[in-house]
Biotite code that builds the C-alpha atoms (Angstrom):
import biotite.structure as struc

atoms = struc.array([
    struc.Atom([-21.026, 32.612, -10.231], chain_id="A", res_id=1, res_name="UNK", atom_name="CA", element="C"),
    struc.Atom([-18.528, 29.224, -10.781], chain_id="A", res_id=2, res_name="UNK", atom_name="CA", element="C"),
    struc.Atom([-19.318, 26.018, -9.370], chain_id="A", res_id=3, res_name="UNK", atom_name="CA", element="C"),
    struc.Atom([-16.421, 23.895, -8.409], chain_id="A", res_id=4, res_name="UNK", atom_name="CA", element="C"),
    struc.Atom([-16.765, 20.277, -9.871], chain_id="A", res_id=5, res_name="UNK", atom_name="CA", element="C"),
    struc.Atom([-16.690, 16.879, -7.977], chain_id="A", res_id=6, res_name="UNK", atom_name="CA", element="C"),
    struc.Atom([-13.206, 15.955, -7.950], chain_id="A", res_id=7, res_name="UNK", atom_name="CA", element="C"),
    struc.Atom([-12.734, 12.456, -10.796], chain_id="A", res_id=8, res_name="UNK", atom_name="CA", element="C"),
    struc.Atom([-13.723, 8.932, -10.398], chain_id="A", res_id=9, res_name="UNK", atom_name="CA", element="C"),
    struc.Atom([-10.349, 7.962, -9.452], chain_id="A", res_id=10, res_name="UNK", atom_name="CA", element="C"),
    struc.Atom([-10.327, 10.072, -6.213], chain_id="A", res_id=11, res_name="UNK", atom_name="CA", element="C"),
    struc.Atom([-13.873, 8.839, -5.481], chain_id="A", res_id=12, res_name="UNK", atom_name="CA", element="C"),
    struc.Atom([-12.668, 4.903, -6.300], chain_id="A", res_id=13, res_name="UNK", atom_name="CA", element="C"),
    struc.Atom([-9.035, 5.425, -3.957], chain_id="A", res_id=14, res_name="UNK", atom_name="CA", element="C"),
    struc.Atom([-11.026, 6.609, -0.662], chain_id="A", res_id=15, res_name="UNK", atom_name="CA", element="C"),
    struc.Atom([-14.195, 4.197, -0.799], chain_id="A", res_id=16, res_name="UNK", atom_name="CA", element="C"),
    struc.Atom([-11.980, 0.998, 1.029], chain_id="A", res_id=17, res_name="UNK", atom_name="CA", element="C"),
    struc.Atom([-10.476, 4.080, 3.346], chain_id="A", res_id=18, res_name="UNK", atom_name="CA", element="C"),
    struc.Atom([-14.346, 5.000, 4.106], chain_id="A", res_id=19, res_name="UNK", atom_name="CA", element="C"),
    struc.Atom([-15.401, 1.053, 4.860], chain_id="A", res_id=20, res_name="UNK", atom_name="CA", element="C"),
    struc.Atom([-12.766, 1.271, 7.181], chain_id="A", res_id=21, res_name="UNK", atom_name="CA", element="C"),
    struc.Atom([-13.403, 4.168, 8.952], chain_id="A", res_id=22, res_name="UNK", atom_name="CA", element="C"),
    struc.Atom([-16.591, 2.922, 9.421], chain_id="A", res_id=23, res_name="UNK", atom_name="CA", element="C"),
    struc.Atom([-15.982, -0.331, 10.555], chain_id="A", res_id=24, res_name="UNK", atom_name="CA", element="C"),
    struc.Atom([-13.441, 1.684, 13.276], chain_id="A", res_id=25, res_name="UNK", atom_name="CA", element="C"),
    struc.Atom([-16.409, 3.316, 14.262], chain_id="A", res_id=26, res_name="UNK", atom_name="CA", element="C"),
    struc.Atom([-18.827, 0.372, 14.948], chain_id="A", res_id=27, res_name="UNK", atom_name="CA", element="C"),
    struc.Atom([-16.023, -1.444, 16.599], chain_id="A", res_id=28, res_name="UNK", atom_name="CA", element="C"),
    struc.Atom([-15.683, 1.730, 19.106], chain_id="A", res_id=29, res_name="UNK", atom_name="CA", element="C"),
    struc.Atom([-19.275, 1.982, 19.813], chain_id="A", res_id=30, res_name="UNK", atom_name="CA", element="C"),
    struc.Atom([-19.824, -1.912, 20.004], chain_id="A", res_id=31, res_name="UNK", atom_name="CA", element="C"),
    struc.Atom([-16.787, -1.366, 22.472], chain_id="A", res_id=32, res_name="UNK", atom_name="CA", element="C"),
    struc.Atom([-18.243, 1.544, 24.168], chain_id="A", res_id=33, res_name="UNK", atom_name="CA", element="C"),
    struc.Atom([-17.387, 2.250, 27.691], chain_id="A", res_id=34, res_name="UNK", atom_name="CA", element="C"),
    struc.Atom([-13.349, 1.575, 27.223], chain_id="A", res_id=35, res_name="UNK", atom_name="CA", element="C"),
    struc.Atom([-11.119, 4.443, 28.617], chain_id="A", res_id=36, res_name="UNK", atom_name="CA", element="C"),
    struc.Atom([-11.370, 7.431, 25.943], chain_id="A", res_id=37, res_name="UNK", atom_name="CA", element="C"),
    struc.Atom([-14.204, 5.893, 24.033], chain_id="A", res_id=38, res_name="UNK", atom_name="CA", element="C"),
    struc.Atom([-15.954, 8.887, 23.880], chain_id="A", res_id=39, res_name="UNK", atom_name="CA", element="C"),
    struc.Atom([-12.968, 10.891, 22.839], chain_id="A", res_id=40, res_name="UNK", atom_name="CA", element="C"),
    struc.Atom([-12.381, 8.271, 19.741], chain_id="A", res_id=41, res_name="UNK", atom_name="CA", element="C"),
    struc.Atom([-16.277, 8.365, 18.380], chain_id="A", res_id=42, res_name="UNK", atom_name="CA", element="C"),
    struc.Atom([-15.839, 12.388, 18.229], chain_id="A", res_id=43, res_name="UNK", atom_name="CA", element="C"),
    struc.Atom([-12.332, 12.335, 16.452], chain_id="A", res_id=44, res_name="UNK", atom_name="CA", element="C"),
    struc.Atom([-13.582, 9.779, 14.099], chain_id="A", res_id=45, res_name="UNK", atom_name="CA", element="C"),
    struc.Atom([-16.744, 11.698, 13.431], chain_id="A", res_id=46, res_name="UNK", atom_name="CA", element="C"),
    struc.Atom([-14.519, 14.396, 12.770], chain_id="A", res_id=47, res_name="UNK", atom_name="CA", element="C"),
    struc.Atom([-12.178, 12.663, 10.482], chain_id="A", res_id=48, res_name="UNK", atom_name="CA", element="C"),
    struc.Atom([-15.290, 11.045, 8.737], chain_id="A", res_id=49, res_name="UNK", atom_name="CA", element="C"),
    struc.Atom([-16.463, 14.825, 8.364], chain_id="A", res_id=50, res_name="UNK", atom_name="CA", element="C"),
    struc.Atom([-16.944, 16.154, 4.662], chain_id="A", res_id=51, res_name="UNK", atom_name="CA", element="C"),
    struc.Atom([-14.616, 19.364, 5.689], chain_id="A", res_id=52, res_name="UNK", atom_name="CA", element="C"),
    struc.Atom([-11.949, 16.267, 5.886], chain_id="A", res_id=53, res_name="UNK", atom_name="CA", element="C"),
    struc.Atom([-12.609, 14.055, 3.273], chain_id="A", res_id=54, res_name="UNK", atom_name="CA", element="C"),
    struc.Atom([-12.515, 17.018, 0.850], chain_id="A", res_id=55, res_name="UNK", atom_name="CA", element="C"),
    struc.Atom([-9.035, 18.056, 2.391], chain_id="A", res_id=56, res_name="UNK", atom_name="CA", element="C"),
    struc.Atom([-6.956, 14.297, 2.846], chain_id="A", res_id=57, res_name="UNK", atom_name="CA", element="C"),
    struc.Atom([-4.477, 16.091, 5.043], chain_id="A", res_id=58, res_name="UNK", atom_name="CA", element="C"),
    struc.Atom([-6.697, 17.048, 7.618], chain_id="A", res_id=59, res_name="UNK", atom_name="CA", element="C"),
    struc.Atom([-6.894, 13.510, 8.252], chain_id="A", res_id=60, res_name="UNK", atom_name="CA", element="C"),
    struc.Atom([-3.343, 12.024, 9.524], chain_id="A", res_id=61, res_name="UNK", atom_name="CA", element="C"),
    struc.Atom([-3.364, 13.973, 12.248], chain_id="A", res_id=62, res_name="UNK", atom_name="CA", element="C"),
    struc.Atom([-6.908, 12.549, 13.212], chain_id="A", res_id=63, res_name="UNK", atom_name="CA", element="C"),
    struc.Atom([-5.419, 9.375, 12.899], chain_id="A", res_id=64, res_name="UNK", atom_name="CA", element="C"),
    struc.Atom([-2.639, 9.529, 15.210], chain_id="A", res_id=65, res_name="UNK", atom_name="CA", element="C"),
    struc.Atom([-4.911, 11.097, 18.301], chain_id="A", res_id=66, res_name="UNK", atom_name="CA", element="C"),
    struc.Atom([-6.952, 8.036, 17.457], chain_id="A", res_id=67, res_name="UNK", atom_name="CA", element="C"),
    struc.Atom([-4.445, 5.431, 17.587], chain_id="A", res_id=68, res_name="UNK", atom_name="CA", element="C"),
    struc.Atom([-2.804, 7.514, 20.772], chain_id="A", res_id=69, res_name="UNK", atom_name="CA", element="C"),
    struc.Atom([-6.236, 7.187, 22.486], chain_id="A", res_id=70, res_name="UNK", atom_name="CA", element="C"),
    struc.Atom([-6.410, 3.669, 21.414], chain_id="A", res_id=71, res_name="UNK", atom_name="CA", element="C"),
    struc.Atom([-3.729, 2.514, 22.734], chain_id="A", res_id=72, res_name="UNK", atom_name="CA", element="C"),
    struc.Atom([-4.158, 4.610, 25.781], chain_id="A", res_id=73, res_name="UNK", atom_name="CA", element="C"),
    struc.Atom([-7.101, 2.533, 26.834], chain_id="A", res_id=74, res_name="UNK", atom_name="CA", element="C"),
    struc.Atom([-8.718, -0.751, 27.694], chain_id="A", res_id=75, res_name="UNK", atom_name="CA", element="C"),
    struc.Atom([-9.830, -1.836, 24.574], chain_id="A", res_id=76, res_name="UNK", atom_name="CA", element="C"),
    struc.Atom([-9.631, -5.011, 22.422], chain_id="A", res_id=77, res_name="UNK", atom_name="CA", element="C"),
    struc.Atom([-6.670, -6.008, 20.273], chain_id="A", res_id=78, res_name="UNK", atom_name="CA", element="C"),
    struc.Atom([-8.872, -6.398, 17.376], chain_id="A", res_id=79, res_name="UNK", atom_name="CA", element="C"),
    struc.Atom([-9.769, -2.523, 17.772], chain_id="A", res_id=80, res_name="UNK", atom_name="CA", element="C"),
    struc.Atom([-6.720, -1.281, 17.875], chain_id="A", res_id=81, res_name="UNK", atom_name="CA", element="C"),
    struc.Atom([-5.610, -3.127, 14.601], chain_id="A", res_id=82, res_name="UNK", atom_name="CA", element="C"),
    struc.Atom([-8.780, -1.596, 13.108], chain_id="A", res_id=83, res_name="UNK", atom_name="CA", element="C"),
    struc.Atom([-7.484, 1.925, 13.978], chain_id="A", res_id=84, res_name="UNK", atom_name="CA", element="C"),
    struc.Atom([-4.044, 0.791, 12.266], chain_id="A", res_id=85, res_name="UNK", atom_name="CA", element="C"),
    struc.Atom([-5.678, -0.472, 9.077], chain_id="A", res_id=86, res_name="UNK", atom_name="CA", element="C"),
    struc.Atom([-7.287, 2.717, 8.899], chain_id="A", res_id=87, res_name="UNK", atom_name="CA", element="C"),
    struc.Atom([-3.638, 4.315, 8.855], chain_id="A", res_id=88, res_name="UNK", atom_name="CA", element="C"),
    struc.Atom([-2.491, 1.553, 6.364], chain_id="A", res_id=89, res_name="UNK", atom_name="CA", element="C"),
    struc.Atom([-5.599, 2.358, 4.221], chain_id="A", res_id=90, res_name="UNK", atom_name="CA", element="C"),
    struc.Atom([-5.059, 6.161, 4.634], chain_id="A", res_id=91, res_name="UNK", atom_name="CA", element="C"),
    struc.Atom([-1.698, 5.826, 2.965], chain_id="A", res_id=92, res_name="UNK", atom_name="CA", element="C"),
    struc.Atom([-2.403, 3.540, 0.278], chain_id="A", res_id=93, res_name="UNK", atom_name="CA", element="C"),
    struc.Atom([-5.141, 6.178, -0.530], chain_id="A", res_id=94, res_name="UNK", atom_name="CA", element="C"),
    struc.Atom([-2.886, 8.858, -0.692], chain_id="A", res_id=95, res_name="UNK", atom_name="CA", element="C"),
    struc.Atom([-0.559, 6.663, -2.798], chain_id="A", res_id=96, res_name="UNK", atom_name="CA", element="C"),
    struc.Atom([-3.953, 5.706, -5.319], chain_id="A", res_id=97, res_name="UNK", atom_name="CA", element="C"),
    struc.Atom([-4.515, 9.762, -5.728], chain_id="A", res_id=98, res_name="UNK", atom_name="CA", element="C"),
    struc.Atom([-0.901, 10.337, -6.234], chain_id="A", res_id=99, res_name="UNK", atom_name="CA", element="C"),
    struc.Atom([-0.528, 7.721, -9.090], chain_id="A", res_id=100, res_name="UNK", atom_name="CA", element="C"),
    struc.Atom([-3.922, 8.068, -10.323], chain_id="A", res_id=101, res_name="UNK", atom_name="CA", element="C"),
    struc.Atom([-4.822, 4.523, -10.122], chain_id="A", res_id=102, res_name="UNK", atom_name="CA", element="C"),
    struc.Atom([-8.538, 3.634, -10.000], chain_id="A", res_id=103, res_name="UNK", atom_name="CA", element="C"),
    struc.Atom([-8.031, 1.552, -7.387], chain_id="A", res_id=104, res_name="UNK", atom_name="CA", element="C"),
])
């Protein structure tokens, strides 16, 4: 039976500032909570945060853009809605990282 290996450092190094903010999205949503569509943003993030995704980058963008639709879609702060569009800037400067195999 063949193993796959964990993907290189470099892939590893590109997504750990995309991670932080995905994360940071997510406790701004829940520190939010109650905003129009909240509950609809915490499951699409939890999706996009999902292994299935992470292993598979292009899963992601369109995770991204039913998150910044819902986002803008609601009541919600100004500062959470530029967290959902760093995570798009960070998603693409990822995708740039694993594409030029920079470390970071």
């Amino acid at each position: 039976m063949a193993f796959v290996e964990e993907k290189t450092g470099y892939t590893k190094a590109a997504i750990s500032d995309l991670q932080g903010a995905w994360i940071f999205l997510r406790e701004k949503v829940v520190e939010e909570f109650g905003f129009k569509n909240s509950d609809k943003v915490l499951f699409h993030i939890d999706e996009a945060m999902s292994w299935e995704t992470v292993r598979n980058l292009k899963l992601m963008e369109p995770l991204i853009l039913v998150i910044e639709n819902l986002v803008r879609q609601s009541d919600c702060s100004d500062e959470l809605l530029d967290t959902a569009k760093n995570v798009r800037s960070l998603y693409n400067d990822t995708l740039a990282a694993i594409k030029e195999g920079r470390a970071d």
